[in-house]
NUKE-904191 format. One record per residue (C-alpha): x, y, z; chain; residue number from 1. Coordinates in nm, 4 decimals, padded with zeros to 6 digits, always signed. Example, Ala and Ser with C-alpha at 12.3 -4.5 7.8 and 13.67 -1.06 7.14 Angstrom:
<<+01.2300 -00.4500 +00.7800> "A" 1> <<+01.3670 -00.1060 +00.7140> "A" 2> 
This chain:
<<+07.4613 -02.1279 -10.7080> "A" 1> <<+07.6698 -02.2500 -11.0052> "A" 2> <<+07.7410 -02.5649 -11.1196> "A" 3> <<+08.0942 -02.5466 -11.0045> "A" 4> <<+07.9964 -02.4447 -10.6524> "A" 5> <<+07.7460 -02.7028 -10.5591> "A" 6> <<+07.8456 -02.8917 -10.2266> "A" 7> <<+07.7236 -03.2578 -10.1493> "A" 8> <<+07.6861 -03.4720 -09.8709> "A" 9> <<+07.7249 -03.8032 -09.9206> "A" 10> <<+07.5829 -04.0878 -09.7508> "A" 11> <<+07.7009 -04.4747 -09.7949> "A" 12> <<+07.4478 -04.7330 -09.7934> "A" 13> <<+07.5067 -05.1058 -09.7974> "A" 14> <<+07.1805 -05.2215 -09.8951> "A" 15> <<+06.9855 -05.1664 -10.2255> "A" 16> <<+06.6805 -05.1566 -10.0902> "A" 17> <<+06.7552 -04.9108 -09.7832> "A" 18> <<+06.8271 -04.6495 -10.0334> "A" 19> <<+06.5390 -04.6469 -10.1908> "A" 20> <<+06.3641 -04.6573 -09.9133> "A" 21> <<+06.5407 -04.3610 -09.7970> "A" 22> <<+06.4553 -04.1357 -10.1225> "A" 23> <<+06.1143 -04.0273 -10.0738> "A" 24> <<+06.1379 -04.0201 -09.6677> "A" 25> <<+06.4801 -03.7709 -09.7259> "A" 26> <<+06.2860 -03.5575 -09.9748> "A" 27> <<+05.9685 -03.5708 -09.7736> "A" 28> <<+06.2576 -03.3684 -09.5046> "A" 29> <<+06.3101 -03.1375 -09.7479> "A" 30> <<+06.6421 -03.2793 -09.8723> "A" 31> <<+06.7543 -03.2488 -10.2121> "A" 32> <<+06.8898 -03.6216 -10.3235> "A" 33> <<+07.0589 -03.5561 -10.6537> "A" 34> <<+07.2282 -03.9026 -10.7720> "A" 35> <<+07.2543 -04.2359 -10.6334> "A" 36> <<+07.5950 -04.3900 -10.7588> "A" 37> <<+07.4939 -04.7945 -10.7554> "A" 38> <<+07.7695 -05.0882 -10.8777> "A" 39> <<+07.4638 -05.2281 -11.0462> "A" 40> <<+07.1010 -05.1247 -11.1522> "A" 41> <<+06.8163 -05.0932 -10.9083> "A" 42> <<+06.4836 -05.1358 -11.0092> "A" 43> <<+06.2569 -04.8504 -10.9780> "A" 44> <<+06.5369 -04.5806 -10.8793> "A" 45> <<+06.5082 -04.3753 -11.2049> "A" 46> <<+06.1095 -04.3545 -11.0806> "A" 47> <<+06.1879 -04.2115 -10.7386> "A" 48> <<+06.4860 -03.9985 -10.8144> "A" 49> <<+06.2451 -03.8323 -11.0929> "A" 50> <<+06.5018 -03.8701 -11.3426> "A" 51> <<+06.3864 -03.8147 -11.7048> "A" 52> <<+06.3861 -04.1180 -12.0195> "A" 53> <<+06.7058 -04.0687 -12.1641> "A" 54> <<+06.7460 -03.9775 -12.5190> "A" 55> <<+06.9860 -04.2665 -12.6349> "A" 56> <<+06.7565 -04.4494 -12.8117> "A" 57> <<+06.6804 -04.1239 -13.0439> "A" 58> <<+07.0853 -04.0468 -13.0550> "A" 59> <<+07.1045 -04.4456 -13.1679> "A" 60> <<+06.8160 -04.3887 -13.4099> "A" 61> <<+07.0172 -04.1037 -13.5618> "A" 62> <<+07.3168 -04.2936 -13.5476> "A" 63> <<+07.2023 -04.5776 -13.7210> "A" 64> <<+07.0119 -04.4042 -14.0375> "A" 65> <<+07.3471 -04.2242 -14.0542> "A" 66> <<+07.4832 -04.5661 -14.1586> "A" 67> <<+07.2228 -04.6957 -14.3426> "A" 68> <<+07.2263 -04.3554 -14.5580> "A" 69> <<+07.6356 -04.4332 -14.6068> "A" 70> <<+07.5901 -04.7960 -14.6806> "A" 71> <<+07.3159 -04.6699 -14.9881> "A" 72> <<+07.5544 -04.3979 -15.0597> "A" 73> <<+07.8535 -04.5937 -15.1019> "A" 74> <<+07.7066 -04.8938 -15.2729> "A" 75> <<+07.5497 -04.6884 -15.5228> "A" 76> <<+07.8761 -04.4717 -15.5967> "A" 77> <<+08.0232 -04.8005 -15.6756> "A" 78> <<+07.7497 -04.9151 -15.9146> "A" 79> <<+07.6260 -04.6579 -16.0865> "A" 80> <<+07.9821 -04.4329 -16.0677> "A" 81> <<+08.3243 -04.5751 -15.9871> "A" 82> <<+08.2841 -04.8991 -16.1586> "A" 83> <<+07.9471 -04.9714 -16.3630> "A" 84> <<+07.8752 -05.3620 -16.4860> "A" 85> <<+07.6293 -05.4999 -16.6758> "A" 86> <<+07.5408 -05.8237 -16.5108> "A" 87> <<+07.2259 -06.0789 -16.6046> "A" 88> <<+07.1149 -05.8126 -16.7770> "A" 89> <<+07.0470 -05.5337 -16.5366> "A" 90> <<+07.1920 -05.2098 -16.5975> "A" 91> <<+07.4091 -04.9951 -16.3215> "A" 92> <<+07.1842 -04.7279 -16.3205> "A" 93> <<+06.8335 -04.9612 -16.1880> "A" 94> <<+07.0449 -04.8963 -15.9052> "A" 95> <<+06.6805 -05.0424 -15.6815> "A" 96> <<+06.6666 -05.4083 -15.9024> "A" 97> <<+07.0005 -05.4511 -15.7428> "A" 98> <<+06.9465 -05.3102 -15.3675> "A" 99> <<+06.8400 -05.6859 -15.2425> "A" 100> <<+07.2014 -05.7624 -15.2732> "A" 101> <<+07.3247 -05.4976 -15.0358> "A" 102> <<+07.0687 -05.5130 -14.7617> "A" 103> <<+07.3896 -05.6932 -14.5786> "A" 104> <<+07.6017 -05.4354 -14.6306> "A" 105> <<+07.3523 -05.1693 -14.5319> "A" 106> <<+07.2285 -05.3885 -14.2647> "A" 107> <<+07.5503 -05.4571 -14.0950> "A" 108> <<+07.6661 -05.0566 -14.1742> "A" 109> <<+07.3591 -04.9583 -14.0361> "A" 110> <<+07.4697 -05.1674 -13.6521> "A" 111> <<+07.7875 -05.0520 -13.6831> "A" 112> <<+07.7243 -04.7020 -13.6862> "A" 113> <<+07.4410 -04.7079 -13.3813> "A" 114> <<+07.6758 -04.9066 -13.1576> "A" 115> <<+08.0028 -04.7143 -13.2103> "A" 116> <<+07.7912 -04.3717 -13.2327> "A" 117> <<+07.5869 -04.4884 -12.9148> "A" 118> <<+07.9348 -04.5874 -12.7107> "A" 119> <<+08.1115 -04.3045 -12.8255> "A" 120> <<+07.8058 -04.0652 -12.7477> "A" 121> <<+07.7531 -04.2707 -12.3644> "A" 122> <<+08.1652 -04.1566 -12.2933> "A" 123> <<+08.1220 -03.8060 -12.4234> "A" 124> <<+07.8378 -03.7370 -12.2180> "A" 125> <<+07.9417 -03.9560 -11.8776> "A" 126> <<+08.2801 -03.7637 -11.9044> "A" 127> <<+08.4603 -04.0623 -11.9379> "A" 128> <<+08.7305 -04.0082 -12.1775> "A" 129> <<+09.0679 -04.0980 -12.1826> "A" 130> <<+09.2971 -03.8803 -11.9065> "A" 131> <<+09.0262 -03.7766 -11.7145> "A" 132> <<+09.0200 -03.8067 -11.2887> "A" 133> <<+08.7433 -04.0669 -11.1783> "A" 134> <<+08.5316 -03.8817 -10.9097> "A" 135> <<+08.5441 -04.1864 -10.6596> "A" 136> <<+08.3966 -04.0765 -10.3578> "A" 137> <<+08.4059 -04.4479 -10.1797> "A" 138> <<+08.6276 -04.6805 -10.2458> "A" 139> <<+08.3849 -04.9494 -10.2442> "A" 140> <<+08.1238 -04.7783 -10.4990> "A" 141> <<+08.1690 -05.0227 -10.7712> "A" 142> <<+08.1470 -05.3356 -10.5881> "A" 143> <<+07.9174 -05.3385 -10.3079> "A" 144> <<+07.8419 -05.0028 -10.1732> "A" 145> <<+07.5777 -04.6977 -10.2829> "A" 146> <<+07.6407 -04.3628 -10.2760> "A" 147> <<+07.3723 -04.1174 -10.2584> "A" 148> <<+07.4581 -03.7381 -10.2863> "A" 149> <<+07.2357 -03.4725 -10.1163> "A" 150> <<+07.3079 -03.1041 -10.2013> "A" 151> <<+07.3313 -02.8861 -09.9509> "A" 152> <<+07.3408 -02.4752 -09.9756> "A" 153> <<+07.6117 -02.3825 -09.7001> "A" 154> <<+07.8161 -02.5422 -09.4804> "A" 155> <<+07.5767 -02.4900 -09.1692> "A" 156> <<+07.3391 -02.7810 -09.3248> "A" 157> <<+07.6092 -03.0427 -09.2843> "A" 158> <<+07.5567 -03.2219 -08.9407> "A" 159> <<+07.1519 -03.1730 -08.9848> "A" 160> <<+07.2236 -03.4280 -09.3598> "A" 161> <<+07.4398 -03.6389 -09.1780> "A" 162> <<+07.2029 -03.7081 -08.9422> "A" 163> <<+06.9191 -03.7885 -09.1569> "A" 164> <<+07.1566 -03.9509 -09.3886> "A" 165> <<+07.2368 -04.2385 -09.1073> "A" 166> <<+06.8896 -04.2208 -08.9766> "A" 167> <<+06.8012 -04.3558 -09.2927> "A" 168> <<+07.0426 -04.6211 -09.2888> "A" 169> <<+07.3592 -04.4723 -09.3836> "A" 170> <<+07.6576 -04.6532 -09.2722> "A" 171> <<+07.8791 -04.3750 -09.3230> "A" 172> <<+07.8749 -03.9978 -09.4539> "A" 173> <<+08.1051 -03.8138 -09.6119> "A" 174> <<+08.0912 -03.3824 -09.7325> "A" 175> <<+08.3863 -03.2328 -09.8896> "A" 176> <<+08.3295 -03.0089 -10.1961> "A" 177> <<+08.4002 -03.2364 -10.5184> "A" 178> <<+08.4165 -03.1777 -10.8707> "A" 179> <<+08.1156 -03.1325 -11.0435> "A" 180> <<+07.8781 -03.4667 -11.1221> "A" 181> <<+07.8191 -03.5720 -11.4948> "A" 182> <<+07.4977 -03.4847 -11.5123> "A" 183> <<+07.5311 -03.0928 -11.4394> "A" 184> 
C-alpha cells in the first residue's frame, strides 16, 4: 500500500497515561499503532511506540561546524586578505597568535548556525512551512486531548479498531482517509 493510500483510525484519549497503557495491549491484538499526537511530551512513549533516536543532534553537529568553519573563514579573509595590520607586533599572516581574539566570533557563529540550521531543518522535515494545511484531526489535540492513529488495510477493519480503540479507553474514534502523516 502506498504512502498516499494508508487509512487510519483514530482514537481520542483524555488521559496520558491510558494511552500508553493502551500501546502494547493494542499491538499485543495485532494492531498497528503508528503515531500518538500528544499537546505535550510523555515519558516513555518513544520506548513503546519503537520509534528510533532522532538524528537532530548529528544535523545540529553539522550545522554548527558549518559555522564555526565560516566564522575561521571569514575572520581570516579579513586578516590575512581584505585588510592586513600589523598590530603589537604580530604579523597578519600568524593568522593562529591571533585566533584567541575571535573565539567570540566563532563561538557565537558557531550557535547561530546550529539553532537556525536545527529550526529550519525541524520545519522542513515536520512539514510545517508557511501555506501548508494543518492535519488537525481533533480539535482539542493541542490542549488536552491525544490522538493515537492505528492503520488499518481496508475498510472492513474499521468497527473491529473502534472497538478496541474504546476498550482501551478511547473516548471517541474517528476513520476518514487523511493526508499523509509527517513521518511517511
Amino acid at each position: 500500500m502506498s504512502a498516499k493510500n494508508k487509512k487510519f483510525v483514530y482514537g481520542i484519549f483524555n488521559d496520558d497515561q491510558v494511552v500508553l497503557n493502551a500501546i502494547p495491549a493494542l499491538r499485543s491484538k495485532g494492531l498497528k499503532v503508528k503515531d500518538v499526537i500528544s499537546p505535550f511530551p510523555i515519558h516513555g512513549l518513544d520506548d513503546v511506540l519503537g520509534l528510533e533516536r532522532t538524528r537532530i543532534s548529528i544535523a545540529c553537529f553539522l550545522f554548527g561546524m558549518t559555522g564555526c568553519g565560516l566564522a575561521l573563514l571569514m575572520t581570516s579573509y579579513m586578516n590575512i586578505f581584505d585588510w592586513p595590520m600589523d598590530i603589537g607586533g604580530k604579523p597578519s599572516f600568524a593568522f593562529y597568535k591571533n585566533l584567541p581574539a575571535f573565539i567570540p566570533v566563532t563561538f557565537e557563529s558557531t550557535v547561530l548556525c546550529a539553532a537556525h540550521g536545527m529550526v529550519i531543518t525541524f520545519l522542513l522535515r515536520s512539514k510545517l512551512l508557511p501555506g501548508v494545511e494543518p492535519h488537525v484531526i481533533h480539535p482539542r489535540m493541542s490542549d488536552d486531548q491525544f490522538v493515537m492513529a492505528v492503520q488499518i488495510n481496508d475498510d472492513s477493519e474499521i468497527a473491529n479498531v473502534e472497538s478496541q480503540l474504546r476498550a482501551a479507553g478511547a473516548i471517541e474514534t474517528k476513520n476518514k482517509k487523511q493526508r499523509t502523516h509527517c513521518y511517511e
